[in-house]
N, C-alpha and C positions, 0 to 999 in steps of 0.2 A: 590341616585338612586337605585332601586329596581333590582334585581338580572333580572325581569321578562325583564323590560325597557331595561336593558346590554343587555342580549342575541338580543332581538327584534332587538336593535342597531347594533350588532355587526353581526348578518345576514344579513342585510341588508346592512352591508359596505361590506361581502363576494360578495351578489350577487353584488350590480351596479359596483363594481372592476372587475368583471367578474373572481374571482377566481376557480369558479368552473374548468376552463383551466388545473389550476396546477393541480389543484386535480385529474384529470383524467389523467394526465402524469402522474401523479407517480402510479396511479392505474395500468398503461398500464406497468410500467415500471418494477413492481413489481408483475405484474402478468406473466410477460417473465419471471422475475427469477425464480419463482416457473415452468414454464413449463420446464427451465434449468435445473433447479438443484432438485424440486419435495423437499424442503422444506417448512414444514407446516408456519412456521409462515410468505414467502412471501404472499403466499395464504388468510391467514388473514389480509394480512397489504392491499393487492389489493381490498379485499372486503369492507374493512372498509373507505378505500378513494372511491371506487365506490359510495358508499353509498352515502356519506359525496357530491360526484361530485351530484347525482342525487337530492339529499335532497339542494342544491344549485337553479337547472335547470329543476327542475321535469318539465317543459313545453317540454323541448327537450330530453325527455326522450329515447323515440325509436335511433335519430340521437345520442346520446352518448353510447345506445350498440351497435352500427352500426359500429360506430368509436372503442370502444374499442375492440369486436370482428374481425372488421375486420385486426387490428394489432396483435392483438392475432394470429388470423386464417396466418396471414403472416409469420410470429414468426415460428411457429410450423411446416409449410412448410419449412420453411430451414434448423430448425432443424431433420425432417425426411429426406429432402434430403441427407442431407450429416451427415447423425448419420449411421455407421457400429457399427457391433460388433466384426467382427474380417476379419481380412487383414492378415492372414495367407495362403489365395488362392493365394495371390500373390507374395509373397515370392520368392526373388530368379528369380520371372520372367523380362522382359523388359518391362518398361514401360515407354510410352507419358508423361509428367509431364510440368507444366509452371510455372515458378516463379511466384507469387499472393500478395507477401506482401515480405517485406524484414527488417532486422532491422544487426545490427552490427552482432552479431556471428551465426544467425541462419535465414533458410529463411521456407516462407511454399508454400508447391505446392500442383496444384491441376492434380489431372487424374479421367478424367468426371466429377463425384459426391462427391469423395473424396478427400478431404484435408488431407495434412501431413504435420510435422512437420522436417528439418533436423538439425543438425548442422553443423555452416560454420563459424567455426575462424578464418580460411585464407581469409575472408571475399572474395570468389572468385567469388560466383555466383548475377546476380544482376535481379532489376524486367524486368518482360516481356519474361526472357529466355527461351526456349523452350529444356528439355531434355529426353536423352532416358537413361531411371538408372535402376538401379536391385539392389536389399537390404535383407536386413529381418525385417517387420513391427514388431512393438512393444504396445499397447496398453499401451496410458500414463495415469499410477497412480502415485496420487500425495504420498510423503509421507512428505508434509512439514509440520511443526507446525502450530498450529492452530492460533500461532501471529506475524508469517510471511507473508510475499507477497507471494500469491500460482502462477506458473509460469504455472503449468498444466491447472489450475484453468482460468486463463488469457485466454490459448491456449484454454479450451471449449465453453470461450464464444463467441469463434471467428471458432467454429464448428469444432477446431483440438480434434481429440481423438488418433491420432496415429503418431509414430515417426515412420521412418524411417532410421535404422541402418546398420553397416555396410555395406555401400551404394558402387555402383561403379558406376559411370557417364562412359555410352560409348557416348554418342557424344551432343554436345552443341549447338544451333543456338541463335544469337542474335534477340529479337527482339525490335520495338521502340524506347521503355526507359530502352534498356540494354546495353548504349553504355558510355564508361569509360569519356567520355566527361560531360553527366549528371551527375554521379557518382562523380568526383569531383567537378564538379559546381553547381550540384543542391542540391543530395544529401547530401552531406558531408558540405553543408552551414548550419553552426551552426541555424543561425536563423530561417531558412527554414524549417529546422532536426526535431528543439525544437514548432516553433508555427504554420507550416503547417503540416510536416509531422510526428507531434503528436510524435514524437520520441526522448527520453530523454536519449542518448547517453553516460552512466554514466561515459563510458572509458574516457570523456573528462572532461580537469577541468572545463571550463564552464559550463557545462550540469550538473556538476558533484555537483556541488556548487547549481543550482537550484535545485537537488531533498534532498539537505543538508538542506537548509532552507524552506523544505515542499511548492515552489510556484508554483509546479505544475499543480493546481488547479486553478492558475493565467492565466496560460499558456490556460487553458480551457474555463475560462469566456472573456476571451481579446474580442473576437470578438462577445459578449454580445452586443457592442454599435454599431453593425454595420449599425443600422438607424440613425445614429447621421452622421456617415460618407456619408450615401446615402442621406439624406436629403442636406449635405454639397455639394453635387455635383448637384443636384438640384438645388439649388442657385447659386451657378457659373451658371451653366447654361443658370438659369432662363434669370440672367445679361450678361453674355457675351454666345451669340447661339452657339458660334463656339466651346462651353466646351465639347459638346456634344461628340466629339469626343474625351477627354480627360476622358469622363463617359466610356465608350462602350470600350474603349482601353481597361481604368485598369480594368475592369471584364473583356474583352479576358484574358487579362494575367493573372489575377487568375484563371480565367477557365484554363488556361494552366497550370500553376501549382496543380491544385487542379488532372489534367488532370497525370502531372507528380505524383503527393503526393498520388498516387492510391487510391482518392475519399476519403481523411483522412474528421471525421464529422469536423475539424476545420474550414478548407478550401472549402468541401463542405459548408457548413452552409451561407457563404457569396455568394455564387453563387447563392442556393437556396433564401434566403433573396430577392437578386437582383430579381428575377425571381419574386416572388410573388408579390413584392413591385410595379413591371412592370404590371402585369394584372392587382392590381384594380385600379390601376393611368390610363391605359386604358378604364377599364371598366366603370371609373370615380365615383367609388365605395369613400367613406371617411369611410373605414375601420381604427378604433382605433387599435393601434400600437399592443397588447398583440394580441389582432387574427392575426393578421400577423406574429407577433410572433407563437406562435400555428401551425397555418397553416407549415409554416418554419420545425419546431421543430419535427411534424407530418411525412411530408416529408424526411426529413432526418432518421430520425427511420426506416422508411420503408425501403431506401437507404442501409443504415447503421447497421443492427436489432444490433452486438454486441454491438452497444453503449449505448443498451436500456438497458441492462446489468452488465454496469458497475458504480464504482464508480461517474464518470465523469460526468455520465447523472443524478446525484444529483447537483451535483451544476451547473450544465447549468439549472434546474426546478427549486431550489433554487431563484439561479437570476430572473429567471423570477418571482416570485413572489414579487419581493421587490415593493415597492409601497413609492413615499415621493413628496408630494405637498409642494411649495414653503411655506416657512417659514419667509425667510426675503426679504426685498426690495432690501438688495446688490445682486447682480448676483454671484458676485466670493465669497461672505458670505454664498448664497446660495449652492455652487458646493461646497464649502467645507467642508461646512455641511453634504451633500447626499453623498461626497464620504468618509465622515469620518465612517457616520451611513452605509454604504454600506459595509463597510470597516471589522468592526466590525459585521456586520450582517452575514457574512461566520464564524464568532467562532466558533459558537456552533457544525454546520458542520464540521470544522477543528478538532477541540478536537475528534469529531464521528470517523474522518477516518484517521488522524496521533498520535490520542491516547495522543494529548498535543497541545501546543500552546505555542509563546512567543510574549510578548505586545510587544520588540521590532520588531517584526517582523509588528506586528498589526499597528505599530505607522505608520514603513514605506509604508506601502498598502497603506495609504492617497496615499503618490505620486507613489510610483509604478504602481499599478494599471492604472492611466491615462498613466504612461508611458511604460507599455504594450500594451495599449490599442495606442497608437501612432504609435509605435514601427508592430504592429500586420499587419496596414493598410499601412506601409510605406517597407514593405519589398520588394516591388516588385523594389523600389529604389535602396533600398542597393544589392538586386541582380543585376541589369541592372550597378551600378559604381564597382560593386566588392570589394566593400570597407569593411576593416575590425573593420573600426574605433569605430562603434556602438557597436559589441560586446566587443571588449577591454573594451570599457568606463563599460559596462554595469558587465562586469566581476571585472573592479573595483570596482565597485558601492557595490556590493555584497559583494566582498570578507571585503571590509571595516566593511557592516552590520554585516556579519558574525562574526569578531573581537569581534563586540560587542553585540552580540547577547549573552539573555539567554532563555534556552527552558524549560520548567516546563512540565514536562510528568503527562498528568492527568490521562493515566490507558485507559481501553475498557470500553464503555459506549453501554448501551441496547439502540436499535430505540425507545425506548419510551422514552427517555430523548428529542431525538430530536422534538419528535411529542411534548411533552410539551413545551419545549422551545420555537418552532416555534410559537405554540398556545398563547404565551406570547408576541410573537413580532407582530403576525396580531394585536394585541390589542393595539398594543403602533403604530402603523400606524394607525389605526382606529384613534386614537389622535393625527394624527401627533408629533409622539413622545416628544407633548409637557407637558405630562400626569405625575407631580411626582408618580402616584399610581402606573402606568404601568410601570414605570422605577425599583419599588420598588417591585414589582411584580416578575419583571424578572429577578433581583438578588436572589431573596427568591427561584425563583422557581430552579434558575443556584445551589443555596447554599442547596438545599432540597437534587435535583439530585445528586450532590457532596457526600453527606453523605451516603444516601442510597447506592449507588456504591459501596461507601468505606464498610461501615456496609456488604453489599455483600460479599466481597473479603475472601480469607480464612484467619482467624487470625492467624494463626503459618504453617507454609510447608517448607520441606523437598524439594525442584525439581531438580531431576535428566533429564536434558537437551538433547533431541534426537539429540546430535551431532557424530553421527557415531562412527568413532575411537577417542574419544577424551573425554574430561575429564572436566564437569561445573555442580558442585551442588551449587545448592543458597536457603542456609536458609534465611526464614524471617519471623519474628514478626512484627506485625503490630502497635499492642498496643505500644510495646516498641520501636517498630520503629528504629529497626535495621536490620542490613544485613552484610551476609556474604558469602563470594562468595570461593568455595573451587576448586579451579583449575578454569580456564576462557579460553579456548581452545575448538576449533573444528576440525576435522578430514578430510581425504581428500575425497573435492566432497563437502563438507558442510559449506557452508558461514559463515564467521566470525563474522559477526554482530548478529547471533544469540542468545548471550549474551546480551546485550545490548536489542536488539529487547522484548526478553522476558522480560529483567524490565524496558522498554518502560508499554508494552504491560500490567502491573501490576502497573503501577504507582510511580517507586521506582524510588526516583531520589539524594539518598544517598547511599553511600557503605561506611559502618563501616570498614570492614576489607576484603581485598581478601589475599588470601594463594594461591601460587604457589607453588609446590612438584618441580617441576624441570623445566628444558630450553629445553623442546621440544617444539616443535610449537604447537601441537594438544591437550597441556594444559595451552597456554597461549597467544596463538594467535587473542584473543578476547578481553584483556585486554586493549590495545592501541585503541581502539574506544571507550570502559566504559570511559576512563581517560577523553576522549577530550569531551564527550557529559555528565558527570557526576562529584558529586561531588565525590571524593575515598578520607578516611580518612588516608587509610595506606594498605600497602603491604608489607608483609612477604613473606619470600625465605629462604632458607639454608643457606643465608649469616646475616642475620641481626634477624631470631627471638632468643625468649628466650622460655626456657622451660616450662613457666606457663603465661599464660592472661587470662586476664578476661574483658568481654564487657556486660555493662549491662545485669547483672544476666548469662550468657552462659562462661564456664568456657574452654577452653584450654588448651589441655596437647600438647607439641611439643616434638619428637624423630628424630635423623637424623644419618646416619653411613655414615664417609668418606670412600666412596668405590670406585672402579674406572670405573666405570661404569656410564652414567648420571640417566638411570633410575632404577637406584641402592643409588643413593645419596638421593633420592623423601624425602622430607618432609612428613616426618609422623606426623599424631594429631590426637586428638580422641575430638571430639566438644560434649562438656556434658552442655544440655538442661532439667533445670527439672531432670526428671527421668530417660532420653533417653541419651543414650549414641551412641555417630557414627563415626567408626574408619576410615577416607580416609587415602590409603595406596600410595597414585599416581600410578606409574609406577615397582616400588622394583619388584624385581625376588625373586626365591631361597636360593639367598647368602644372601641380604638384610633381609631377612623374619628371617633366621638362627640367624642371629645377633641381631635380635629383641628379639628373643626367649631367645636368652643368655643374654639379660640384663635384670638385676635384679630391674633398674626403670620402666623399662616397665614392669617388670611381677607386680610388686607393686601396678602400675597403674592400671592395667588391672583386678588384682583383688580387688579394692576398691569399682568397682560395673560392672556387665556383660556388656558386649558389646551388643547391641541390633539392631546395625545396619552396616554390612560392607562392605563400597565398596573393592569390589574385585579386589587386586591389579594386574597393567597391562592389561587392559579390559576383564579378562578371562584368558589369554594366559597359555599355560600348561608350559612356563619358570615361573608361579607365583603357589601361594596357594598351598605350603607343607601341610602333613598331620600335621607337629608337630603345623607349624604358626594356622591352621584352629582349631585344638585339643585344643590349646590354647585360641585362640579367643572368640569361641563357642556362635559365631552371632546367634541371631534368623531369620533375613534378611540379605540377599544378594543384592549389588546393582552391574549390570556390564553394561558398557556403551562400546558397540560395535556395532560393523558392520559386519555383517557377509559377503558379499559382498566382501569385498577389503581384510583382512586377516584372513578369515574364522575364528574370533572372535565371541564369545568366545570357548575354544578345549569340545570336550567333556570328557577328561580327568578330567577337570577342574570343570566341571558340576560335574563328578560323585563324587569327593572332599567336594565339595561344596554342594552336594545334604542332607542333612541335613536340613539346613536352606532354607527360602524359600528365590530362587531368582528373583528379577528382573532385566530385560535387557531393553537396548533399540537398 
């Protein structure tokens, strides 16, 4: 077949699929982000699906900028409405405020046009409240890692740009849904929490175990099949007249809930569905299911605009595009089939946004999935008996998979992996995936992206870790394919999965060696999630190293003085790469530093070749970095990992010692 004949064919399965739908979702969805965030390459990704929608539908040209301006032009109104730049007029003053959204330790209120953010650990305040509070606004900037979860980030696409500090509540009113009777019945129902009210409660173990095994995104597609279920009740129906009231009932009470779940797109999404589904069965319309879909999906956005924004509203466009005609003559041959290929059809997307994947995870989606999808439409049951039976099982179920769960971290992958990918799988539906070329295809093209990624990455770095007071350098080589992790600790205020997260976030899913200096928390408190999510071949402390190692070609020198002090005892070593030499000092003060100077293997050491790189020991602090220890050393660079915030780290004493060599901080 002729490359000319392929293309001809393969537009033409675009158009009568009526794909052009997705394509303009993600145009719409990806042209909000750029008017959020005013990065160039949403801008380009919006255009280049426009295009792609209209080069589909050029007949309905006008009615697709219609549509896509007019969510735009939506978009942009709520973002003017409630976009300040600065809430320093109100400072201090009393203000009207009502609870708007609520999640475990923090809630957001709005007064007029303004949304803010507080915090609420004592978990006191709940939704619908009406209060009168005085504070001092703060303007949230993010400073999180660029391979973390950004939590600022989150709060702007939900229009918060300001917190609200040192707050004083003078007086309360209940309203509604602010009554401690919801609050333990509704809200705090696991099931409820996790698949209506969109909220993945990590304090708890169950909740806590779904966002362990990345099924969050489970949690988002569930109610995907909600015309399988509405068609279900249509039939009843059909056969017994009197179902009707058994139809009308369970959407009240998800209207009610969704009513409680303050309009979550989960729960809305089925209410909406219902709705559409209802006018052209009236209108006696035989609209095909993906416009109904559409239409749905349309609706909700508008509803909802942060959702057009997130993650989340990828794999809800995702799903919608999957496409698989019957294949076999068995039914249950069949459904195993679609949910296996359905199953596997979120990979590419999973790797895009948890940075990895694990096949057993993959294996189990066959049944999970329908039993989420069960699970989604039956909660109104398990609310009405109160029963906690489902979730136990379900916590089971999980914690077993977990056991035996392994996760393979494949690293940050560019949107244009996904756009190839996906471009490989419209093709193997085009054949009913029963095409060996397109199956062949789409490993080469999985195995292409793989390498290029890799060939991407930096081949040898040094990363000094923005964990505040705290202490995580991680060499790695690529080629040789090692790692070593030199203290593994974060500082207070700053999450301890930050370790981990960043060789997630890099693809690293070996550790050669970690080095602990000492038993504070804020240089080792990170290690105990490496262990459980990673392979570690070995850990070093002040009790078990030796004075020389050596790890493929990177050589080790180790120094340690029994002092009485913890971060006086720090494990000293100097990691000699090549030509680069880099001394980590942990924690050691004055006394320690004194005693380094007086040994005669370490001055040995020290002059077998310059020191080229040193972290500064103690993050800064003026108890570290003598004149004789620095005089000695005589770093070209400086590395200091502080916080200036919490112990005014690093002193400037310490600066001006150290001002020779160039420093960095973070």
């Amino acid at each position: 077949m002729s490359f000319k004949i392929f293309a001809s064919d393969f537009y033409s399965f675009l158009v009568n699929k009526h794909f052009f739908l997705m394509f303009l979702l993600l145009s719409i969805c990806f042209a909000c982000s750029f008017i959020l965030n005013f990065e160039v390459k949403y801008l380009f990704l919006s255009l280049f699906f426009l295009i792609i929608t209209i080069s589909l539908n050029y007949k309905n040209f006008y009615l697709i900028l219609i549509i896509f301006a007019v969510v735009g032009l939506i978009f942009i109104g709520y973002k003017l409405w409630y976009s300040h730049s600065d809430l320093s007029f109100l400072n201090h003053q009393e203000i009207s405020a009502k609870v708007i959204a609520k999640s475990k330790t923090y809630v957001i209120l709005k007064h007029k046009n303004i949304k803010f953010y507080l915090s609420d650990f004592d978990n006191k305040l709940f939704l619908d409240q009406k209060l009168i509070i005085k504070g001092v606004f703060e303007k949230l900037e993010s400073n999180t890692n660029y391979y973390q979860f950004d939590f600022f980030n989150y709060l702007a696409k939900q229009f918060v740009n300001h917190k609200l500090d040192k707050y004083q509540i003078i007086s309360l009113t209940n309203g509604l849904r602010s009554n401690k009777w919801l609050a333990d019945h509704i809200y705090a129902h696991k099931l409820i929490s996790l698949f209506l009210l969109e909220k993945n409660n990590k304090y708890t173990d169950f909740q806590r175990i779904i966002s362990e095994l990345n099924l969050e995104f489970l949690i988002i597609i569930s109610s995907f099949n909600i015309h399988l279920f509405t068609k279900f009740l249509y039939k009843i129906n059909y056969k017994y007249k009197s179902t009707i009231i058994l139809k009308y009932g369970f959407y009240l009470l998800v209207l009610l809930i969704t009513y409680l779940a303050n309009f979550s797109y989960a729960s809305l999404r089925i209410i909406v569905y219902f709705l559409v589904s209802e006018y052209f069965k009236i209108k006696h319309k035989n609209t095909p299911l993906i416009f109904k879909r559409f239409v749905c999906l349309i609706i909700c956005f508008v509803i909802t605009p942060s959702f057009l924004v997130s993650s989340s509203a990828l794999f809800v466009i995702v799903a919608f595009l999957f496409f698989y005609d019957q294949i076999f003559k068995n039914k249950f041959l069949n459904y195993l089939t679609r949910s296996t290929l359905f199953t596997f059809y979120f990979l590419p997307l999973q790797i895009y946004t948890f940075y990895g994947f694990s096949i057993v995870i993959q294996i189990c989606l066959i049944f999970l999935r329908p039993l989420f999808a069960v699970i989604y439409f039956t909660i109104p049951f398990w609310l009405i008996t109160n029963s906690n039976w489902l979730t136990d099982s379900l916590f089971k179920l999980l914690s077993l998979i977990k056991k035996i769960n392994f996760h393979i971290n494949t690293g940050q992958f560019n949107v244009v992996f996904l756009i190839l990918v996906y471009l490989v799988i419209l093709i193997a539906m085009m054949y009913q995936f029963k095409s060996f070329k397109t199956w062949s295809l789409l490993f080469f093209t999985l195995l292409v992206c793989y390498l290029i990624n890799w060939l991407l990455k930096p081949a040898v770095f040094l990363a000094m870790l923005n964990v505040g007071n705290g202490n995580t350098f991680i060499f790695h080589d690529k080629y040789k394919n090692i790692t070593i992790i030199n203290d593994c600790g974060t500082g207070r205020g700053f999450s301890n999965q930050i370790p981990y997260q960043f060789l997630k976030y890099y693809a690293i899913n070996k550790i050669d060696l970690v080095v602990i200096s000492h038993y504070h928390t804020d240089h080792f408190n990170g290690l105990e999630t490496i262990q459980k999510n990673l392979y570690v071949k070995q850990v070093i402390d002040y009790h078990n190293f030796e004075p020389i190692k050596s790890i493929k070609g990177v050589n080790l020198y180790f120094f340690w003085n029994d002092l009485k002090s913890e971060n006086n005892k720090s494990l000293v070593h100097i990691l000699e790469y090549r030509n680069t030499r880099i001394l980590f000092t942990g924690d050691i003060e004055k006394e320690a530093e004194l005693a380094l100077v007086n040994n005669s293997y370490f001055k040995y050491v020290i002059n077998l070749k310059p020191i080229d790189i040193l972290q500064v020991p103690h993050h800064g602090s003026k108890s570290s970095s003598s004149d004789e220890f620095i005089s000695l050393i005589k770093p070209k660079y400086g590395l200091i990992s502080a916080n200036q915030k919490t112990y005014n780290f690093p002193s400037s004493e310490t600066l001006m010692i150290t001002l020779q060599p160039k420093i960095e901080k973070t």
